[in-house]
C-alpha positions, 0 to 999 in steps of 0.5 A: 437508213439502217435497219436489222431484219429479223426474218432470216430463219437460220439461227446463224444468220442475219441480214442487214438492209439500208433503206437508201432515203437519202441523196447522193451527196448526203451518201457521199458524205457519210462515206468520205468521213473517215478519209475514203475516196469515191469511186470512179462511178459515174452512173448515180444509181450505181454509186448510190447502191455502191455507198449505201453497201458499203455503209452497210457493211461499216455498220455491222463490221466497224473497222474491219476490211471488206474485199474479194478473193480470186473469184471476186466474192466479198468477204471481210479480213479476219472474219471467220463466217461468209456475206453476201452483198447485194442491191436493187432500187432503194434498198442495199442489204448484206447476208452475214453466216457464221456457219457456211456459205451463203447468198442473198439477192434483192428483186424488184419485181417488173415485167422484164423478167418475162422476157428473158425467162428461157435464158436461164429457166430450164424447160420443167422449171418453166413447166410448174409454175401457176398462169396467175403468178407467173411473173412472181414464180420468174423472179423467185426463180432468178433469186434463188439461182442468184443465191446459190451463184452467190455462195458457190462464189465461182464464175462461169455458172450456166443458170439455165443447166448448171443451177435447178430450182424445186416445184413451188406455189408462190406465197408471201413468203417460203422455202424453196429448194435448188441444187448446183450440179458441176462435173465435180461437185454437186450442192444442195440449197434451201432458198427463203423468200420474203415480200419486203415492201415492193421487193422480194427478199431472197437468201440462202445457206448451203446445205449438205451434200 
């Protein structure tokens, strides 16, 4: 199902989610309506998020081509702003910027995330986070580093030492700050984050720098 959410703060942004509440066959179906064929995906939650992106991106650019340039970020032909896509359980969601870069990641919240902390938090970013949120502060941390991987749209990011996130208290939704640091570039984020049902919605624009 479409929806619009209104709860981006940037004025040149809006985000786009799709409630995935119907059966693959039924995503099938919409998707193969205008003559598309499906793709080689065997896993069904993957072909599920697949297709509910994909309608997704037919709803709000009707007609138009979604592709990837060199690097494998989406964009659409002829369109002059920046999307970002992503998924996650049962929801699909698509960042559309008329100003700049953009990201946006979509997190269920698990336990997981504990687990693989010092893969890509750095030893200071680990340091200021709240024993009682814990677990929450992980995962903005992880989004927000996604985003910002998300709008600089180049591969071979080290998350850990390449990407940082500001101090922040977790709350039901905020702004944090993180910045991307290359030898050649360096790039300021403001990162927000909303608790959308059991998902933490995050997404980003590029300020700057």
């Amino acid at each position: 199902m479409f929806l619009k959410s209104e709860i981006t703060t940037y004025p040149s942004e809006s985000l786009f989610l799709w409630d995935i509440s119907e059966s693959e066959e039924e995503l099938k179906t919409l998707y193969c309506a205008d003559g598309s064929s499906l793709p080689a995906i065997q896993d069904s939650a993957r072909l599920k998020h697949f297709l509910a992106s994909r309608m997704l991106v037919r709803r709000v650019f009707p007609g138009q081509v979604l592709d990837k340039d060199v690097f494998g970020k989406p964009y659409i032909r002829g369109f002059s702003g920046d999307i970002s896509l992503s998924h996650s359980g049962d929801l699909a969601g698509l960042l559309v910027s008329t100003k700049g870069s953009c990201g946006l990641d979509l997190e269920v919240p698990g336990d997981r995330i504990l687990r693989i902390a010092g893969r890509f938090c750095a030893p200071e970013e680990l340091d200021f986070q709240e024993v009682a949120t814990f677990r929450e502060s992980l995962h903005i941390i992880w989004g927000a580093k996604e985003c910002m991987y998300k709008a600089y749209g180049r591969k071979g990011i080290d998350f850990r030492t390449q990407l940082r996130v500001s101090p922040f208290v977790v709350s039901d939704k905020g702004t944090i700050h993180g910045t991307l640091t290359l030898a050649e570039v360096v790039q300021h984020f403001r990162i927000s984050y909303h608790y959308y049902k059991s998902y933490i919605l995050l997404w980003t624009e590029a300020e700057s720098g």
